[in-house]
C-alpha positions in Angstrom: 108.0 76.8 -126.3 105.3 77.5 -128.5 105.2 80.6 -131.1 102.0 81.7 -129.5 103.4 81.6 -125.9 100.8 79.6 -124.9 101.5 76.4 -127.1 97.7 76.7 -128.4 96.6 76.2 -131.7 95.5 80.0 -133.7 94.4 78.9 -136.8 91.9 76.8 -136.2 89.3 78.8 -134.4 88.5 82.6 -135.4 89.8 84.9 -138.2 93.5 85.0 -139.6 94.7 87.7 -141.5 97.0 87.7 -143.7 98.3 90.8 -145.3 100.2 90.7 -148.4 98.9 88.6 -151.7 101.9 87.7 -153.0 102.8 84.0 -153.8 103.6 83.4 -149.3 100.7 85.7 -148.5 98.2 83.3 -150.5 100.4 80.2 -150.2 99.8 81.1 -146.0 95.6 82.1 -146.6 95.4 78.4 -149.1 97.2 76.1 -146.0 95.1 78.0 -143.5 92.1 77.6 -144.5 93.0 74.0 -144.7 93.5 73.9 -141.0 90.1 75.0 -140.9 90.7 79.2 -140.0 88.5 81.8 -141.4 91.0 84.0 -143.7 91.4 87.8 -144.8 94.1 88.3 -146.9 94.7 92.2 -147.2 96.9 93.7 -150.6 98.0 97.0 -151.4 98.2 96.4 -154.5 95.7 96.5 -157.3 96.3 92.8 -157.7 96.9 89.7 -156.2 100.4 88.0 -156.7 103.6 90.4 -156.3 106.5 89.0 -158.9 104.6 87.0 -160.1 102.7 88.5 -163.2 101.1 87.3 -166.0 101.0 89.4 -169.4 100.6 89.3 -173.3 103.1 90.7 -176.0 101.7 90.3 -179.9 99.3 88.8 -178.6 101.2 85.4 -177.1 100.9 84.6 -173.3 104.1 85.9 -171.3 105.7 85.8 -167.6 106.5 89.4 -167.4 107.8 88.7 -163.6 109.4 85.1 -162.5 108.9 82.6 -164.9 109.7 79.2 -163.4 109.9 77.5 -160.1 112.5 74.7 -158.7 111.0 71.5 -159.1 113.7 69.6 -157.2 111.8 71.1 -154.1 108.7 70.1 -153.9 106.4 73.2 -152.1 105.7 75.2 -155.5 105.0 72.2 -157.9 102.6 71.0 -154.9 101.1 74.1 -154.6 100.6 73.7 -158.3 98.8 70.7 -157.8 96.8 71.6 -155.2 95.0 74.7 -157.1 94.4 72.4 -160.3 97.6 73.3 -162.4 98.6 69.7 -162.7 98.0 69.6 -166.7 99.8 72.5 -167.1 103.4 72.3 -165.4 106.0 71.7 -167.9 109.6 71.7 -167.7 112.1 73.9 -170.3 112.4 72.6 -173.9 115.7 72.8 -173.7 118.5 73.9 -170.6 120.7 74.8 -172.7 122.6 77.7 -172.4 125.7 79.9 -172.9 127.8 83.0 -171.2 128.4 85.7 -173.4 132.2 86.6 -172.0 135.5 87.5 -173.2 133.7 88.4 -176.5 131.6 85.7 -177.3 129.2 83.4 -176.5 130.2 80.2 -174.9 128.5 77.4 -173.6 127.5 76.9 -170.2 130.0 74.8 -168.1 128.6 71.7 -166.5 130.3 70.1 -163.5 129.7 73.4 -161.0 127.6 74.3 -157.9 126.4 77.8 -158.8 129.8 78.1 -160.9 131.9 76.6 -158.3 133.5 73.8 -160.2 135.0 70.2 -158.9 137.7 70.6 -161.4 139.4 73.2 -163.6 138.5 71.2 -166.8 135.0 72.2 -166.3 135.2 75.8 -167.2 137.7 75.2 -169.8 136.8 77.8 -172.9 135.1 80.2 -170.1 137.9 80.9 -168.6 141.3 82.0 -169.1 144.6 79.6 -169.4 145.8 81.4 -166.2 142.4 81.3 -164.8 142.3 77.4 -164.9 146.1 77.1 -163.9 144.5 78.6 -160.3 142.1 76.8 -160.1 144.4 73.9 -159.9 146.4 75.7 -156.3 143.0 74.9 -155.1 144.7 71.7 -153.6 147.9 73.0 -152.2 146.2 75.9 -149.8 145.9 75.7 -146.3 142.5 76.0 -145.1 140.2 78.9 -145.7 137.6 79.7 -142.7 134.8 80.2 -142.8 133.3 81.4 -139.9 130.1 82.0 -139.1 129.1 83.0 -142.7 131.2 84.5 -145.4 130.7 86.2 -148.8 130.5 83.8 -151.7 132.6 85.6 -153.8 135.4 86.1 -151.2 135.3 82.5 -150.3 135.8 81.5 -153.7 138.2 83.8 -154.8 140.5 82.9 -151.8 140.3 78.9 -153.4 140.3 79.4 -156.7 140.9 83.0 -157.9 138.7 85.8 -159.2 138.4 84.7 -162.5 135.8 81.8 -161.3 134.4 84.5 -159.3 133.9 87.1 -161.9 133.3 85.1 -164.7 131.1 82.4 -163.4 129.7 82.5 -159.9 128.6 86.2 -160.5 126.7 86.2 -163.7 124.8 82.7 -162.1 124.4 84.7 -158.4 122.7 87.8 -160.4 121.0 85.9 -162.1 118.7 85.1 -158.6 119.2 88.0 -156.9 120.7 90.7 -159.0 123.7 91.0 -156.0 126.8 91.4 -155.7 128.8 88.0 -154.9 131.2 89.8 -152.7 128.4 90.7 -150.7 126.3 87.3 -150.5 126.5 85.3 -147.9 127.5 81.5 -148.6 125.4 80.8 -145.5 122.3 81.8 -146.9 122.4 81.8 -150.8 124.4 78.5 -151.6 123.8 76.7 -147.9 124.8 73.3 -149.7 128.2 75.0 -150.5 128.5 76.5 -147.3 128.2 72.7 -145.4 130.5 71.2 -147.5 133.3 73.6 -147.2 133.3 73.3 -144.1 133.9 70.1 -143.9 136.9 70.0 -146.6 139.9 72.1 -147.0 139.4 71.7 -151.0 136.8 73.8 -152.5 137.3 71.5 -155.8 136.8 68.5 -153.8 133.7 70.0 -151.7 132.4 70.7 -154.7 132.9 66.7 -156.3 131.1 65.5 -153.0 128.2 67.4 -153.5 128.2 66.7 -157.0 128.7 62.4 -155.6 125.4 62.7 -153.4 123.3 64.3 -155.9 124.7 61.3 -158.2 124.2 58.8 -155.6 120.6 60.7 -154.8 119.6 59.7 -158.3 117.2 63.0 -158.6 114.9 62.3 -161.2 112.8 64.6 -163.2 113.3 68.5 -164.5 115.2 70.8 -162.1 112.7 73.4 -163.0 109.0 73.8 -164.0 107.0 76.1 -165.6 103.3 76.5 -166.2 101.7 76.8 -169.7 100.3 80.1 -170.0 102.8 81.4 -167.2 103.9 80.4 -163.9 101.9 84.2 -163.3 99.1 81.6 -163.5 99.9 80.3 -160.1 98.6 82.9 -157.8 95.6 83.8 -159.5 94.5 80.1 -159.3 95.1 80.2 -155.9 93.7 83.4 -155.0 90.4 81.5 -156.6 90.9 78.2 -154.0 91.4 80.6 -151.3 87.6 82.4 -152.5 86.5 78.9 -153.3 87.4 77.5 -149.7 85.5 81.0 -148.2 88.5 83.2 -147.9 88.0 86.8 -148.2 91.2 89.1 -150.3 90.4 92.6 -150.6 93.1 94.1 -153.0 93.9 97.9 -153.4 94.0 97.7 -149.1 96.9 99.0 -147.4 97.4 98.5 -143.9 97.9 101.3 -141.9 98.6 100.0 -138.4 99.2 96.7 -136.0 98.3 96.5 -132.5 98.2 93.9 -130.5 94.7 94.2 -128.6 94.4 93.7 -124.9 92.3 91.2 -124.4 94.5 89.5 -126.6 94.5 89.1 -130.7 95.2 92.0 -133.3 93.6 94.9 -134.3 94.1 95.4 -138.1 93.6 99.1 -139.4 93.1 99.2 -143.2 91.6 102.1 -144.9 88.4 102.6 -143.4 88.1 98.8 -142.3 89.5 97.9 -138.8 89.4 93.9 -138.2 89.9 92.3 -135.0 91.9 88.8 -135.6 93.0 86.1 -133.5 96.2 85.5 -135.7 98.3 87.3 -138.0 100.8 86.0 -141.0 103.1 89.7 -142.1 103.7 88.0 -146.1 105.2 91.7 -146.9 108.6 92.6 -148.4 110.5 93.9 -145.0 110.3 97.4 -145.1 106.6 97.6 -145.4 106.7 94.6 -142.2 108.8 96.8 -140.6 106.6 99.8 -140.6 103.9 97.8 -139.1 105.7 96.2 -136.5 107.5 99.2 -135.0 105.3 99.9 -131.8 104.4 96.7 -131.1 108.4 95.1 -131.8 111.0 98.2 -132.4 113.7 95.4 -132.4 112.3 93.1 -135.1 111.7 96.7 -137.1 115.2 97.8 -136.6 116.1 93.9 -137.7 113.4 94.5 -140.5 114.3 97.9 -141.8 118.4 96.7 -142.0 117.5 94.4 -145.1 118.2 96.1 -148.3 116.7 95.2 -151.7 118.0 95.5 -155.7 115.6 97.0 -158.3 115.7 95.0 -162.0 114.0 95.6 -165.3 112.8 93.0 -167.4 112.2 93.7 -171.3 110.4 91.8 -173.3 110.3 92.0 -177.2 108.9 89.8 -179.6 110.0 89.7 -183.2 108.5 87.5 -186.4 109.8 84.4 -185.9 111.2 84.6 -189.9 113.4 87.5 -188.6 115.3 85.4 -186.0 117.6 83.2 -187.8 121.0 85.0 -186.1 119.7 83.8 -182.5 121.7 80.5 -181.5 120.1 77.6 -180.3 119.3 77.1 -176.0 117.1 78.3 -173.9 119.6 82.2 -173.8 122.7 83.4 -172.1 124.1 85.0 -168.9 126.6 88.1 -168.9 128.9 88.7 -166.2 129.4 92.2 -164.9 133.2 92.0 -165.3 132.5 92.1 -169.3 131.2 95.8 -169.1 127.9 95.2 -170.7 124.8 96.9 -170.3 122.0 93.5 -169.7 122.7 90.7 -167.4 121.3 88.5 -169.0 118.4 87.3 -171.8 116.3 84.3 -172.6 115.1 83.3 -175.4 111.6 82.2 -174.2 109.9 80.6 -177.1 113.0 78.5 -177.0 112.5 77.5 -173.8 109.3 77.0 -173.1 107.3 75.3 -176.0 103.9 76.4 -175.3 105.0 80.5 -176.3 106.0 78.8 -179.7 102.8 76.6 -179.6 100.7 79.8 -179.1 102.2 81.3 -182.3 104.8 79.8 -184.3 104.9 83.0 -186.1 106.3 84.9 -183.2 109.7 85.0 -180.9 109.2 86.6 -177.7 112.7 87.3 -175.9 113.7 88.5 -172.6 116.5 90.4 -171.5 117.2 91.6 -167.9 119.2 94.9 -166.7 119.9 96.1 -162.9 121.9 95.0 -159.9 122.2 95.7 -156.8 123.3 99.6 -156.0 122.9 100.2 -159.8 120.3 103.1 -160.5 121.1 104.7 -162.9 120.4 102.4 -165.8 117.0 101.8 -164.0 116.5 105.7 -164.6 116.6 105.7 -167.8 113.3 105.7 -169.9 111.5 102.6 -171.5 112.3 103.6 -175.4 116.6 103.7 -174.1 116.5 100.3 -172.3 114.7 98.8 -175.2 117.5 100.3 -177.8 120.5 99.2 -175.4 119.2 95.8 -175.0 118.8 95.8 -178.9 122.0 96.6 -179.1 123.6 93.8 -176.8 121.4 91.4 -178.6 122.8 92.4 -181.5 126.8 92.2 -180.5 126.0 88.9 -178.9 123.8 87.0 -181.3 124.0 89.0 -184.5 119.8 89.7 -183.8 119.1 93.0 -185.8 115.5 92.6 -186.7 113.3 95.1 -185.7 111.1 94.0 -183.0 107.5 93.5 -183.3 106.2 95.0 -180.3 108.6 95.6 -176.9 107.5 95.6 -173.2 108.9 97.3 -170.3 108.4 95.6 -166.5 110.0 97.5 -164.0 110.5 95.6 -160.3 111.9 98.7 -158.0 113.3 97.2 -154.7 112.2 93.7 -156.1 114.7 91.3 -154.5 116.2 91.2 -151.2 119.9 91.0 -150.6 121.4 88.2 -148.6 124.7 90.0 -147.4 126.9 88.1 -144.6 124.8 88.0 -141.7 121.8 87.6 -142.9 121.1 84.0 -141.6 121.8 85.3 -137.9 119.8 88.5 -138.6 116.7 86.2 -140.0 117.0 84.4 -136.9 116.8 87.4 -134.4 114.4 88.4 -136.2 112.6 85.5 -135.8 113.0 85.2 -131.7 111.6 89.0 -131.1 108.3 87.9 -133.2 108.0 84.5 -131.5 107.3 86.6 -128.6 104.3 88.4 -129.7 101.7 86.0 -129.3 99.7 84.9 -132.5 102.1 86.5 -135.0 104.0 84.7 -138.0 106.1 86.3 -140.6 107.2 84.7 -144.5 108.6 86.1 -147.7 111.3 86.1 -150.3 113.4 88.5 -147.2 113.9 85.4 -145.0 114.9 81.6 -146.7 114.9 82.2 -150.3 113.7 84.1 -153.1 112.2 82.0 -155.1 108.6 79.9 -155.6 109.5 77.3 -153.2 111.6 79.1 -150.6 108.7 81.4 -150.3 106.0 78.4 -149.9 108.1 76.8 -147.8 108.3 79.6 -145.3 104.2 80.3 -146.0 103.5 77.0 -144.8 106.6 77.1 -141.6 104.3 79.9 -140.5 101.3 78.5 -140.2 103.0 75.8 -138.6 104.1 78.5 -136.2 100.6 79.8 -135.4 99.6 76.2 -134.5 102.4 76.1 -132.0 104.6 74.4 -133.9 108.2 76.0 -134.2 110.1 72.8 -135.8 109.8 74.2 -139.6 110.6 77.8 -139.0 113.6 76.7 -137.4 114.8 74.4 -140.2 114.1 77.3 -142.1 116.3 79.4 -140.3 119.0 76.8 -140.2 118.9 75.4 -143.8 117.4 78.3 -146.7 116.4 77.1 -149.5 119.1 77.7 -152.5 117.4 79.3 -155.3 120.1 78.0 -158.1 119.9 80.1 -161.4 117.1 77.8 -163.7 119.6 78.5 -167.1 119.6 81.7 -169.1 117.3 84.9 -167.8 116.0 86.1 -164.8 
């Protein structure tokens, strides 16, 4: 059955909109208008983009949102490519990184699938001596189910103890979605995980097959890219294809109602605008979706309105690169929530991404991160306190007690969707209550993944879905993309 109900192609003929500008919302306008449709892409916002956000600190070129993309998958590097960013990807000077635990930094352990290892010698020096001894039981337990879904941390805790949990596969889980790991689903988060234990009764030797068919795979190239300048860069160069190719984006445009029109198509109310299309792609975070799919689908709005989100802060500080002896080398380091800190994590960014030192040697811009999921009231504090606690960390982690240059404050309230048990099943309800209003897609960080890829992945399944074409949505659905943790930051 088509998505349409009538297995006939959308996008090709008349006018698509497409409301929302983040990275899907453009990703969906830029592969539409390829399939020939003419495009409106509708933002609230003042700007085009959404996490994604270019910015400037003492004068050097800064990611103030997201600043790299998988490059493993291939959607967001193509995308890349596709809006004439080729020059400018570029992969991490260095990967390196550490865990600041049990009162000091230590390096990051190799040999682990989002800190799941394939043996206890791989977190030796993170972990405690009785920590690694349970590790080792791993081998002699009967089987642990798991189900339908279950919550990372649980799962892992069962195997191999909370130790790994805490000290490990939290930091690297908050790292993407500033969660909880008790709450994540394996299903959805770490899918590859997921497969494999399923298939084994070891979680150690799950992990070593994984880790045998990536070997065997012979991956080549950087796990992750960046752009030069930003990977905030991306959108705005393909906001410009989408104007190039004849696409219309009207920022600073709320949309105040959906209806599906009788003589079929949508009515699009926004502001004092009201569009008639014959196709719609919803690129909005779920509540907002929800909203504007609650007369015309009450149950994909009640599906919509149960996904919750995390709030985050990211500040930024840069500091004269003569004052910044203390900071070890790597690209930064990850915290674990067990440790009682106040930042989750912070990446030295003109460490790991040359072209901030190219742009001025003279300067050191660093990152740190604060916020997780159901944590407010460190996110209520004001922009002068989270500067002087992150100092502060910084400073009991690194010995960094320079004064810093100038300091920058981005706040990302309800910013990343959680991923609880479930949510691969409710992602897929969701999905069979809007393939039933003709002419509708949905994509987003809420369904398949949070990061570049996921989200251009599921841009690109919805278009697909327009055209009649349900195959990629349901891969999708079945297989998210993992967003692994791309070393030390956000």
């Amino acid at each position: 059955m088509s998505a349409t109900g009538t297995g006939q192609d959308t996008t090709g003929r008349g006018r698509v909109v497409v409301i929302g500008a983040g990275i899907a919302g453009l990703a969906a306008a830029h592969r539409l208008l390829e399939r020939g449709a003419r495009v409106t892409v509708l933002e609230a916002a003042d700007r085009v983009g959404g996490k994604l956000l270019p910015g400037e600190i003492a004068g050097v070129r800064v990611d103030l949102g997201a600043e790299s993309m998988l490059a493993r998958r291939p959607e967001g590097v193509a995308l890349a490519r596709a809006v004439g960013l080729a020059d400018a990807l570029q992969p991490p000077a260095t990967a390196t990184a550490s865990i600041w635990t049990r009162g000091a930094l230590r390096p990051m352990p190799k040999g682990h699938v989002m800190g799941v290892p394939g043996t206890a010698a791989a977190l030796a020096g993170v972990l405690s001596d009785e920590g690694l001894a349970r590790i080792g039981r791993d081998a002699e337990l009967p089987r642990t189910e798991t189900g339908e879904d279950v919550a990372v941390g649980a799962y892992v805790a069962a195997r191999l103890g909370r130790e790994v949990v805490d000290r490990l596969v939290e930091p690297l889980l908050g790292g993407v979605y500033a969660g909880d790991a008790y709450r994540i689903s394996m299903r959805s988060a770490v899918p590859q995980l997921f497969e494999a234990a399923q298939a084994h009764t070891s979680l150690t030797e799950a992990v070593r097959g994984i880790q045998a068919r990536a070997a065997a795979a012979q991956a080549a190239g950087p796990v992750f890219m960046g752009l030069r300048g930003g990977v905030g860069r991306l959108p705005l160069a393909v906001a410009e294809s989408v104007r190039a190719r004849g696409g219309e984006i009207l920022t600073g445009t709320p949309v105040a109602e959906l209806r599906r029109e009788a003589r079929g198509g949508w009515r699009v109310a926004a502001g004092d605008r009201v569009l008639h299309a014959d196709a719609v792609v919803l690129a909005t975070p779920a509540p907002v979706t929800a909203a504007l799919l609650a007369a015309e689908s009450p149950r994909a709005a009640a599906e919509l309105r149960a996904v919750e989100y995390a709030s985050m802060a990211l500040i930024t500080l840069a500091y004269r690169t003569a004052d910044t002896a203390a900071l070890p080398q790597g690209s930064g380091f990850l915290v674990p929530p067990v440790d009682g800190r106040t930042i989750k994590a912070s990446t030295f960014a003109s460490r790991k991404w040359g072209w901030i030192a190219e742009e001025d040697p003279d300067v050191t811009v660093v990152r740190t991160s604060v916020g997780r999921y159901a944590e407010t009231e460190i996110l209520d504090r004001e922009d002068a306190d989270l500067v002087r606690l992150s100092r502060h960390d910084l400073r009991e982690a690194t010995g960094l007690d320079a004064a810093p240059l100038r300091t920058r404050v981005t706040r990302w309230t309800d910013g990343l969707p959680q991923y609880p048990v479930g949510h691969h099943a409710r992602v897929r309800r969701l999905r069979e209550h809007v393939a039933a209003l003709p002419g509708l897609a949905v994509c987003g960080a809420a369904y398949d993944g949070v990061g570049v890829p996921a989200c251009v992945a599921g841009a690109h399944a919805a278009v697909d879905q327009l055209r009649g074409d349900l195959g990629a949505v349901r891969e999708l659905t079945a297989h998210p993309v993992q967003s692994p943790h791309g070393g030390a930051g956000e």
